[in-house]
N, C-alpha and C positions, 0 to 999 in steps of 0.2 A: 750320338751317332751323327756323322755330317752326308748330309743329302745333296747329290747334285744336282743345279737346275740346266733347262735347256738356256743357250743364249737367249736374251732378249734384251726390250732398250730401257732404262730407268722412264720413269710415266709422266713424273711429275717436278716440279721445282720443288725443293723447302724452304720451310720458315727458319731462321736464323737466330742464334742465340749466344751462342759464346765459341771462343775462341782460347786454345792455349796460351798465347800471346796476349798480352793489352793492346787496344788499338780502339780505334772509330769501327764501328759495324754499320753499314749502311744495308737498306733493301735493294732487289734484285730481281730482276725477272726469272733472273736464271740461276740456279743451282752451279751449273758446270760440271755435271756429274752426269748429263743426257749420252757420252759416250760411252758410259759405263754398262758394264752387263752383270747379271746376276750369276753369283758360280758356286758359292756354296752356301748350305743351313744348316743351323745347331740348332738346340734348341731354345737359347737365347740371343743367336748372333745372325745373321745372313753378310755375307761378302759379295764386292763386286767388283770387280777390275775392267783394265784394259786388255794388256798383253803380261799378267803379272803369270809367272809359272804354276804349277799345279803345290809343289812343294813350298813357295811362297804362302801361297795361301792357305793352305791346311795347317800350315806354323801358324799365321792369323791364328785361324779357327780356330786350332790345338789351344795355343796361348790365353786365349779368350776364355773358351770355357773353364780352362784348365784357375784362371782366376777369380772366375765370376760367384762364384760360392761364399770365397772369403772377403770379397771386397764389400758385397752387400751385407754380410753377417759382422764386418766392423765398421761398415758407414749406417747400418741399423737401415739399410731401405728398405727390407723387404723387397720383393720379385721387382722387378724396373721391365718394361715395356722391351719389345724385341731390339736389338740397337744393330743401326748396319752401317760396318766398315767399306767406305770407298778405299779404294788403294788407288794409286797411281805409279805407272814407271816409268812416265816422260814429266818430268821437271817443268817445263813450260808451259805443260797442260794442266798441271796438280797447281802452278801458281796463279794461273789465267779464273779458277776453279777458287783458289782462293780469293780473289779480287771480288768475285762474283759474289762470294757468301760472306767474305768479312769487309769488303770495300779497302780491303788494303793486301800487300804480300808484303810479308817480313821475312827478308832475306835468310835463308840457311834454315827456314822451318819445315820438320819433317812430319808434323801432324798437327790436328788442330779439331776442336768438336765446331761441329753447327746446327743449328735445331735443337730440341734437348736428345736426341738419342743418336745424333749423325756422329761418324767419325769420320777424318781423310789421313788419309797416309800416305806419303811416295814412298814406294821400295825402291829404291837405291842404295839399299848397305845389304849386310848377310842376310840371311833366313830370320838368323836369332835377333837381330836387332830390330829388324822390320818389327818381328813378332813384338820388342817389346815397346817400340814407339805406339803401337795398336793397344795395348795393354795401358798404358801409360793415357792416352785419351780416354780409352772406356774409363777408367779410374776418375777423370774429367767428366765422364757423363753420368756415373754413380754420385760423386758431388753434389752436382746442382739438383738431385733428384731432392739430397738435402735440405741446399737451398739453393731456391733458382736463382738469388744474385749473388752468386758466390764466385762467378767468375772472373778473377783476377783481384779481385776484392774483399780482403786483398790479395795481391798477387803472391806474397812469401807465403800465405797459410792455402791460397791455391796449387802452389807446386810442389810445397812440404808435402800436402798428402796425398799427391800422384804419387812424389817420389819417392815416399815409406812405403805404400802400401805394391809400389810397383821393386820394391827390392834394390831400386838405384842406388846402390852405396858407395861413399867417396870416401876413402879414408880419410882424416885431416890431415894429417901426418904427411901426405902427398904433397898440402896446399901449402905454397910458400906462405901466404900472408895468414895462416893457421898458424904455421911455425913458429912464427916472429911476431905472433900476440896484435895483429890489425883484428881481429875478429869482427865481420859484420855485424850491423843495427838490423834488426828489422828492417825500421827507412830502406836502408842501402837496397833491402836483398826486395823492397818491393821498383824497385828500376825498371823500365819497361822492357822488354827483349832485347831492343835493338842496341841497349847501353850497358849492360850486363846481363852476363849469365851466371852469375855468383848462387842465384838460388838454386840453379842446377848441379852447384858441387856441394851444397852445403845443408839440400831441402831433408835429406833423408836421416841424416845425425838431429835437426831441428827435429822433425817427428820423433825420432826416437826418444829425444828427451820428455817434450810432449807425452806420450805415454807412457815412459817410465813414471812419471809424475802425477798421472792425471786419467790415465789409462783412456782406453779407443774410448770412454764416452768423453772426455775430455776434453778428445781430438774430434769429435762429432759438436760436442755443444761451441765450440769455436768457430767451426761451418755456421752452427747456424747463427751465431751472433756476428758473423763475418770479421773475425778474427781481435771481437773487443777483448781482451786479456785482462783489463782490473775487473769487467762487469762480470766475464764466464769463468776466471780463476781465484780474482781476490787479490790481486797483487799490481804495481805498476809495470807498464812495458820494459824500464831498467829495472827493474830487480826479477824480470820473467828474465830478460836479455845475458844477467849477470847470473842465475841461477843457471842459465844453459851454459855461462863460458865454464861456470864450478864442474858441471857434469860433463865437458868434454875434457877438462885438464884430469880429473879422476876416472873418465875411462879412457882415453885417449893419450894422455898427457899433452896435449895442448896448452902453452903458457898461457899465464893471465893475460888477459887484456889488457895493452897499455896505452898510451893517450890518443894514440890516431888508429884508433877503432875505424873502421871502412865506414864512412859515412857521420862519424865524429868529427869535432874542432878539437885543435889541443883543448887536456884542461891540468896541463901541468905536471902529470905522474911521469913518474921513469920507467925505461924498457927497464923489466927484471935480466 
């Protein structure tokens, strides 16, 4: 059940921890969240906006609880601490806000965790999508509950399991350099935000293989080794790399991989 509060003004700064993005995190006096007001409660979540709509935010809230069940029961956290969504719907204030709490803005970002249980969001797309950029960070703040340096670190096994467990699905089929056998390295897909977004077409077929293979504890014990693969599976990075391109060309049909892999040198093979 979501309870309404009356307006009021947020109390205090937070402490700062991670970010969606890679980047420098610096300290802050200030949060940039003091113009926000408190508007709704579940009973794991609280919201707060600016001038976000009443129907914006009960999508939040909806979305939130509506995942909070299953995200904890295959990240194995157990209950996780109340976690509260900032929303924003002026861009200039959701960035001023990031500045504050990650020492940097990276351009075209729509949400981001800070503290271990903070989220931000700017609403500027539909209902549903807000709701799932909000979804998509708590998944970020069930993470680190795992392990607390697990953010961006690395970054392909950080956004692989927002983006599984958040339902983002990309076909490959879609992706031209999927088509034509470039299929990304890990390396590639760990690029910082600002240089590619390749883990965000590519994060939620990696999961899936992931657990086809190795099942949610698999994809948990990789959180917690921050994404070592010969120490938490037994294998090396290319042959984890090459076991994922075999499972996308047999569900998928995705060709093989061929020498200018995304983030490969040549090494001589032919496009099939």
């Amino acid at each position: 059940m979501v309870r309404l509060f009356r307006a009021g003004l947020v109390a205090a700064a937070l402490a700062l921890t991670a970010s969606c993005d890679s980047g420098p995190v610096q300290p802050s006096s200030s949060s940039g969240t003091e113009q926000l007001t408190p508007k709704l409660s579940t009973a794991h979540f609280r919201v707060l906006a600016d001038r976000a709509g009443t129907t914006v935010l009960q999508g939040i809230a909806d979305a939130l609880e509506e995942a909070y069940p299953r995200v904890t029961a295959d990240l194995r956290t157990g209950e996780l601490a109340t976690v509260s969504a900032y929303v924003w719907t002026d861009e200039a204030s959701f960035n001023a806000a990031m500045r504050s709490n990650l020492g940097v803005v990276w351009p075209g970002t729509k949400g981001y965790v800070f503290a271990p249980s903070n989220v931000a969001v700017l609403a500027v797309a539909s209902a549903g999508a807000i709701a799932q950029t909000a979804t998509h960070e708590f998944i970020h703040v069930a993470t680190l509950a795992v392990n607390p340096s697990i953010s961006n670190n690395p970054r392909w096994l950080w956004e692989t399991v927002a983006l599984y467990e958040n339902r983002e699905f990309v076909h490959p089929a879609t992706l031209a350099y999927m088509r034509t056998g470039q299929l990304p390295t890990l390396a590639a897909l760990n690029a910082s935000f600002n240089d590619s977004r390749q883990i965000y077409e590519v994060g939620y077929v990696l999961g899936e293989f992931i657990v086809a293979n190795w099942g949610l504890d698999g994809m948990v014990r990789l959180v917690q080794t921050n994404g070592n693969v010969p120490d938490t599976l037994g294998l090396s990075v290319a042959d984890f790399e090459a076991r994922w391109y075999a499972f996308l060309k047999t569900k998928y049909g995705v060709p093989p991989a061929y020498s200018i892999r995304t983030g490969d040198a040549r090494d001589g093979t032919q496009m099939p």
